[in-house]
KERO-862447 format. One line per 3 residues: number of its first residue (from 1); their letters; for each residue x, y, z of C-alpha. Coordinates in pm, whole numbers, plus 50000, padded with zeros to 5 digits. Example, Ala and Ser with C-alpha at 12.3 -4.5 7.8 and 13.67 -1.06 7.14 Angstrom:
1> as> 51230:49550:50780 | 51367:49894:50714
END
This chain:
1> xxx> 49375:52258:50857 | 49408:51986:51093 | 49151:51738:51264
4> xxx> 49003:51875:51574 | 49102:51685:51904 | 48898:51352:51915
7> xxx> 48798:51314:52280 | 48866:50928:52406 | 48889:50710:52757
10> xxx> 49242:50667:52905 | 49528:50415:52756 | 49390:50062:52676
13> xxx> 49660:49908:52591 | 49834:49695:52924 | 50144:49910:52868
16> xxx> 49922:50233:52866 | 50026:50356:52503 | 49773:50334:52252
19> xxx> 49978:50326:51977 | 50042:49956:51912 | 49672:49930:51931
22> xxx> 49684:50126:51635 | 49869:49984:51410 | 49694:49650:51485
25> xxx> 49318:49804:51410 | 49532:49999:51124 | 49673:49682:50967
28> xxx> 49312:49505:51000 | 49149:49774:50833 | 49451:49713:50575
31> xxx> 49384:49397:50548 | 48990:49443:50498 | 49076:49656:50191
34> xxx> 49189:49308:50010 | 48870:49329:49798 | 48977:49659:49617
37> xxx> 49309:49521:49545 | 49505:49377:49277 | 49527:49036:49489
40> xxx> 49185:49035:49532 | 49019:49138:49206 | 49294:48877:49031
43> xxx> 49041:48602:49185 | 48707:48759:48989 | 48921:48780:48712
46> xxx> 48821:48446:48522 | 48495:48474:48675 | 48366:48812:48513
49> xxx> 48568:48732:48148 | 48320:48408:48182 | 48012:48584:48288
52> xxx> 48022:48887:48132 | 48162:48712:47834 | 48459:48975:47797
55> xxx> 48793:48935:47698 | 49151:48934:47933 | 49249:49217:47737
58> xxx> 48879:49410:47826 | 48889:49349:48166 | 49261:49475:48208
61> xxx> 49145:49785:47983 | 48828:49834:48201 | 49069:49799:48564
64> xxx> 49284:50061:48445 | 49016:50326:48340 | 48824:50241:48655
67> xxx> 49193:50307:48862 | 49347:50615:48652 | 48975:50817:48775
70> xxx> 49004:50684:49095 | 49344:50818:49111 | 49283:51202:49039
73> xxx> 49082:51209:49400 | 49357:51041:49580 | 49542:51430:49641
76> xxx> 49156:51569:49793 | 49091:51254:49993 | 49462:51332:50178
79> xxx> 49380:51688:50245 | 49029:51585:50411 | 49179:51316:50621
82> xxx> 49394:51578:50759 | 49118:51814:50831 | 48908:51582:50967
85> xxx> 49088:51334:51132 | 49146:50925:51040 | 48923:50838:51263
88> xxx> 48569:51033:51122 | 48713:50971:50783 | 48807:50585:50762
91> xxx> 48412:50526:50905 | 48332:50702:50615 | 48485:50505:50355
94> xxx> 48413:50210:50542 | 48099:50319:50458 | 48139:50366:50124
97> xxx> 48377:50097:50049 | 48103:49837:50142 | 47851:50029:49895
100> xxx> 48103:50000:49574 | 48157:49638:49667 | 47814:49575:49674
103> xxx> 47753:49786:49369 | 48025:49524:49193 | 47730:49220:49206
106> xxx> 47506:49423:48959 | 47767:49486:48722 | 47692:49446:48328
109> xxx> 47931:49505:48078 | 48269:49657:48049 | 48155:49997:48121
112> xxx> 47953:49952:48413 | 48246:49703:48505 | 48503:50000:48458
115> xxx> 48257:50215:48706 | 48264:49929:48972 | 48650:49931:48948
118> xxx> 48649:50298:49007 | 48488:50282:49328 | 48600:49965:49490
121> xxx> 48974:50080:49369 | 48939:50472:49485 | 48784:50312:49825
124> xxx> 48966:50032:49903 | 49284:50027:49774 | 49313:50408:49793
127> xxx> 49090:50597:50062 | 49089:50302:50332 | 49455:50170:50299
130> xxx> 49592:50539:50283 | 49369:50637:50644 | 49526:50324:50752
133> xxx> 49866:50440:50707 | 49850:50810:50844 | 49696:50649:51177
136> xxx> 50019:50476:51248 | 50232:50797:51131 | 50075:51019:51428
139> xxx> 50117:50815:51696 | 50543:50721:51617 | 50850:50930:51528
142> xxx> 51160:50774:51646 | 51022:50433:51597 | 50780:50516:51312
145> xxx> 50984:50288:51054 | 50937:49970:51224 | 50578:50061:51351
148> xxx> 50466:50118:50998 | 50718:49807:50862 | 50508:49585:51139
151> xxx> 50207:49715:51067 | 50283:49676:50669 | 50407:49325:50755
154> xxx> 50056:49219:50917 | 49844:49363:50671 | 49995:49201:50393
157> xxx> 50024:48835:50605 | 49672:48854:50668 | 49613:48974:50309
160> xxx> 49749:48675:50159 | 49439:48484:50324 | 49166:48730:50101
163> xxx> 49189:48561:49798 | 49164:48230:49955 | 48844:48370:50157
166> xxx> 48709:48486:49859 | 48779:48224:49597 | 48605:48004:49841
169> xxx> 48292:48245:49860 | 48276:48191:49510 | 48283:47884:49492
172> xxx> 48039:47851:49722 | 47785:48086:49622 | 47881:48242:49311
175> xxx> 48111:48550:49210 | 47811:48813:49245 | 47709:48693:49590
178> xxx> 48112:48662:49672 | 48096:49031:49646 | 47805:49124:49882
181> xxx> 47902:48886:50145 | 48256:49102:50136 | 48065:49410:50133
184> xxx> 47883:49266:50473 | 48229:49193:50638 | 48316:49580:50624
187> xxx> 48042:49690:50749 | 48072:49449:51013 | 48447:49512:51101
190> xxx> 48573:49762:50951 | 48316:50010:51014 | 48307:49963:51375
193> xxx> 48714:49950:51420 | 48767:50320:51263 | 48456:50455:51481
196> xxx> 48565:50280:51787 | 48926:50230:51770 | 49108:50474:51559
199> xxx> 49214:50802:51780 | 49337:51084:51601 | 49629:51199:51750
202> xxx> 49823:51099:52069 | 49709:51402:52205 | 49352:51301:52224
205> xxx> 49420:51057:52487 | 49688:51243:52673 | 50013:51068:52512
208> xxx> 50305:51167:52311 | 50443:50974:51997 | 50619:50647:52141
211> xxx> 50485:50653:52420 | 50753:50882:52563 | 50739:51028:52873
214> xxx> 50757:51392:52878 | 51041:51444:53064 | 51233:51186:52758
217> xxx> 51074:51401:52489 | 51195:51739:52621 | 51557:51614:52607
220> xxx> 51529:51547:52257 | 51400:51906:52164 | 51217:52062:51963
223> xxx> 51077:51864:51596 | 51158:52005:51292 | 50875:52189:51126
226> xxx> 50632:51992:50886 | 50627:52098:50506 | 50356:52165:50278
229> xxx> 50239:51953:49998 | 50386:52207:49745 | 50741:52283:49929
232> xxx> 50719:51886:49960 | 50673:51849:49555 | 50960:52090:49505
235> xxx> 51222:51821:49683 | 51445:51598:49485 | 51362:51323:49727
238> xxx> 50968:51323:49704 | 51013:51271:49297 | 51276:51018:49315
241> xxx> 51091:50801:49602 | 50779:50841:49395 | 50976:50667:49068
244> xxx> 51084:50405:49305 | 50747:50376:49407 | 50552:50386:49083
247> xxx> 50809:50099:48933 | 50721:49895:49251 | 50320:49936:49141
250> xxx> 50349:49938:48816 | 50543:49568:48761 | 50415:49449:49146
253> xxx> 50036:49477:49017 | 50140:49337:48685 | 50265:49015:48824
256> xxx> 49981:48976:49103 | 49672:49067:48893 | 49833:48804:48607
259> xxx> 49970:48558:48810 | 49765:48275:48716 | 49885:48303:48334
262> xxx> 50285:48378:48419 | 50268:48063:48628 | 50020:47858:48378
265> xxx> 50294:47921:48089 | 50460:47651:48310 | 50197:47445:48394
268> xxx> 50042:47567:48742 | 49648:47550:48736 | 49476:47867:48907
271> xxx> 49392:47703:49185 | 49833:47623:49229 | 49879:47966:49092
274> xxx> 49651:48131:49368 | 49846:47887:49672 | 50194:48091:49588
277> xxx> 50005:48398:49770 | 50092:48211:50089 | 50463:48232:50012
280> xxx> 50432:48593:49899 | 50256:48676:50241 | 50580:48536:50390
283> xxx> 50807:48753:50194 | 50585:49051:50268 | 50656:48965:50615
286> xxx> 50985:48942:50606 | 51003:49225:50356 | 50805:49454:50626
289> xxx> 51005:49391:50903 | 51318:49399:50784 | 51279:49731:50573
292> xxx> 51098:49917:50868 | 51331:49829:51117 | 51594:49993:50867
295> xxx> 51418:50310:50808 | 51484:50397:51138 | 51852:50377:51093
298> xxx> 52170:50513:50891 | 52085:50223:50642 | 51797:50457:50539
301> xxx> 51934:50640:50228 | 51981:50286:50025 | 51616:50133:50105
304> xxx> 51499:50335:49768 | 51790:50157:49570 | 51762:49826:49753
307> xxx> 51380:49841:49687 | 51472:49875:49301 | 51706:49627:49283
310> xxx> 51488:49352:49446 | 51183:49388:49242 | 51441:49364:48924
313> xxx> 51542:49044:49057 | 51166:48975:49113 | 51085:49026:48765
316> xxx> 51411:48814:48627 | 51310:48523:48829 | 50973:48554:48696
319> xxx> 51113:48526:48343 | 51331:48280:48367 | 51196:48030:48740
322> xxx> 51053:47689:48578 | 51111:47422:48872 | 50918:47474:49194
325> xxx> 51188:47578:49411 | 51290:47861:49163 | 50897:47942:49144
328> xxx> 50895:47940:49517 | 51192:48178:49580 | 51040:48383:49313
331> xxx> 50714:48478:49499 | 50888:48481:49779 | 51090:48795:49667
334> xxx> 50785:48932:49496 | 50633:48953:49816 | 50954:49076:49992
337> xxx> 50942:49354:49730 | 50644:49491:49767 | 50643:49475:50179
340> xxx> 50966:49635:50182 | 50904:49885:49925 | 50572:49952:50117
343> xxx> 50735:49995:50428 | 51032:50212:50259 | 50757:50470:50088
346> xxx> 50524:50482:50409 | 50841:50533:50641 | 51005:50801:50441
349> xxx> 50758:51028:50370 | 50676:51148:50738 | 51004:51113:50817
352> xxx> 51122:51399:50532 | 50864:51576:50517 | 50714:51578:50859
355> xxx> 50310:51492:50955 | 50159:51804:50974 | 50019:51772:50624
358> xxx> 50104:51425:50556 | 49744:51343:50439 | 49773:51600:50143
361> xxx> 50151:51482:50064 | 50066:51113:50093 | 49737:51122:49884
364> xxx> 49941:51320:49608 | 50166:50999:49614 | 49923:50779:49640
367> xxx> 49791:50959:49300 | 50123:50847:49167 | 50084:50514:49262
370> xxx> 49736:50431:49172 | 49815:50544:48834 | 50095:50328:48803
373> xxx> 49932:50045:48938 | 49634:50085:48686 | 49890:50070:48388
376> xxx> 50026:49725:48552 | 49753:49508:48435 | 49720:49598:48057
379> xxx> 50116:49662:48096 | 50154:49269:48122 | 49863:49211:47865
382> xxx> 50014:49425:47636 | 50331:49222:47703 | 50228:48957:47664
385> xxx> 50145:49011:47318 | 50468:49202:47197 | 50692:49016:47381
388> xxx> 50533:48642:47311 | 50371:48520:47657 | 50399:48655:48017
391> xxx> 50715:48554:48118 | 50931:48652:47814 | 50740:49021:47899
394> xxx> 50872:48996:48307 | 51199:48961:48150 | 51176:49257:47962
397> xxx> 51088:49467:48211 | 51328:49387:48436 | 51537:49672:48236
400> xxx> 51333:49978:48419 | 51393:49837:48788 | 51730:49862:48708
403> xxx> 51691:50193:48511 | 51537:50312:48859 | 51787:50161:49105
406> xxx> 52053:50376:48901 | 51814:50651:49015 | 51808:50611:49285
409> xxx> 52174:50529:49399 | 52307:50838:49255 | 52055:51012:49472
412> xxx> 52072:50864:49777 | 52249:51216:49984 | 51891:51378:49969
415> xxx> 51717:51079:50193 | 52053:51128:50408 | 51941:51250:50799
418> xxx> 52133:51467:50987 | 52095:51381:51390 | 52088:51657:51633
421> xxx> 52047:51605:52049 | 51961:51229:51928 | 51680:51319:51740
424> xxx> 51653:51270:51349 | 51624:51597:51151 | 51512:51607:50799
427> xxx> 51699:51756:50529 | 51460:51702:50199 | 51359:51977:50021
430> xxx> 51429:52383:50072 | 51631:52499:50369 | 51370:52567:50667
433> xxx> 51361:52752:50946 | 51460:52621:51267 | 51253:52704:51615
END
């Protein structure tokens, strides 16, 4: 079932197409959803083992309980974004979003801590960011890599200034009133933006998807047909972008939510250890930009094994980086990684499997995600313990990156696009029919 049409004023963008006003409100709203992610909850970290007198090992335990239940709703979140629209749904978990953070002040203990993870981590990191996405996937096709790469690319830059924000909100007043005055800032702005300034569909205001003209879109013909969330589990491609994928969030979260110890086995205080976000922000950047642009090209069947690759170099630098140029390089790539591989999974999907239901396919992977971002925390605590400190356990790991890359190399003919009248058909998944 798809939204209904979502009745709105003419163009307001000076060009007249609306759609690069949505992936700016889009990567806002992205960026507002920095209190429900790892980079975000890595500043509380210290602050709740101290208050609530708990243990590194509790807190990671309580994170990933509070993320795998969060997780199972991801698939039914998708399917009522596409029935109802981004628009009436990202107000709603706006809504909702600024609740759990709220909810996060009163916490008390590591079960009622495990129940404020599950809300601020199925709101923010899943609900909001994956609204955020499908808004920029209806209003592109042709250019749909770079439009989700840029708006990837500005979510994460402006990310990289959260924990800053809200390390100094916590300073200032306290870690329990750092929370409310984050919950007050969505209601503020990211309430109003999806109410005001989301739109559906091009459609609703008239427009096509890149602002083509119709005569331009005719030319190109017809689009292929969208596939279901089952026909779109059946593909090799969905499975193999989603191991990419979960590596990415598995290791990614590991290193962000822990960053303070891998860098303070060499001597970086937190307050150091939190200033390498800025350098990550700029790889995310780059990362973003460079990866979108390329999902829109014949480069596109190697982003899954380039992804791979990078975040295995990632976690070897991380293991092995001691002076502050290697430190700097390494978060650097980190944040390279995890832009590109952001802009690689957001790109793809829409452009194998189509939008039609690409609220029910993409909450299905972000299922697969979440989960393997909840496992990233304790995965590095656990680490940590086998292995003899953080950065002996990055080294380690690097193994399944490269495990994956293999993957995905040997599979790269089923992200392969054939290109008919100049228009990019997909070819993932079961033979379909053509109009």
């Amino acid at each position: 079932v798809n939204a209904a049409p979502d009745a709105r004023p003419a163009a307001r963008s000076p060009a007249g197409f609306y759609g690069w006003w949505i992936v700016g409100l889009a990567s806002l709203v992205g960026v507002l959803t920095g209190p429900g992610q790892s980079i975000g909850v890595s500043v509380f970290r210290q602050h709740l083992s101290d208050g609530l007198h708990l243990s590194d090992s509790a807190i990671a335990t309580a994170y990933l309980v509070g993320t795998l239940l969060s997780s199972t709703l991801q698939p039914r979140i998708g399917r009522w974004v596409d029935q109802v629209g981004v628009r009436r749904a990202s107000t709603a978990f706006g809504i909702a979003f600024a609740l759990a953070l709220a909810h996060m002040s009163m916490v008390r203990g590591v079960v009622w801590l495990a129940a404020g993870f599950f809300g601020i981590r199925l709101l923010g990191q899943g609900a909001l960011s994956l609204t955020s996405t499908v808004a920029v996937m209806h209003w592109f096709d042709r250019r749909r890599g770079f439009a989700l790469g840029l708006k990837m690319t500005l979510t994460m830059g402006g990310m990289s200034i959260v924990p800053i924000l809200l390390a100094v909100a916590i300073d200032a007043w306290g870690w329990r009133i750092a929370w409310l005055a984050a919950s007050a800032v969505i209601v503020l702005t990211a309430v109003p933006v999806s109410w005001f300034g989301y739109v559906n569909r091009p459609a609703d205001m008239g427009q096509l998807p890149d602002g083509e003209p119709p005569v331009h879109v005719g030319q190109l013909g017809s689009a292929p047909p969208s596939l279901t969330r089952s026909t779109a589990l059946r593909s090799t491609a969905f499975w193999v972008l989603a191991a990419v994928t979960a590596t990415n969030s598995l290791l990614g979260t590991g290193l962000l939510f822990h960053q303070t110890n891998l860098l303070g086995e060499i001597g970086y205080s937190n307050a150091q250890a939190a200033a390498m976000f800025l350098p990550q922000a700029i790889g995310a950047v780059m990362g973003g930009l460079a990866f979108g642009w390329l999902a829109d090209r014949a480069a596109r069947p190697i982003l899954p094994t380039v992804v791979a690759l990078l975040l295995a170099s990632t976690m070897l630098l991380g293991g092995t980086s001691t002076t502050f140029p290697a430190v700097l390089l390494y978060t650097v790539v980190l944040g390279m990684t995890m832009g590109g591989g952001a802009a690689v999974q957001s790109s793809l999907l829409p452009a194998l499997f189509g939008v039609g239901h690409i609220g029910s396919i993409s909450g299905t992977f972000a299922l697969i995600s979440v989960l393997a971002s909840a496992l990233g925390a304790l995965t590095f605590s656990l680490g940590s313990i086998v292995f003899g400190g953080y950065r002996s356990a990055s080294l380690w790991f690097t193994v399944l990156p490269l495990a994956v890359a293999l993957l995905a190399s040997l599979s790269r003919r089923h992200f392969a696009m054939e290109t008919t009248s100049g228009r990019n058909h997909r070819t993932a998944g079961p033979p379909r029919p053509r109009n």
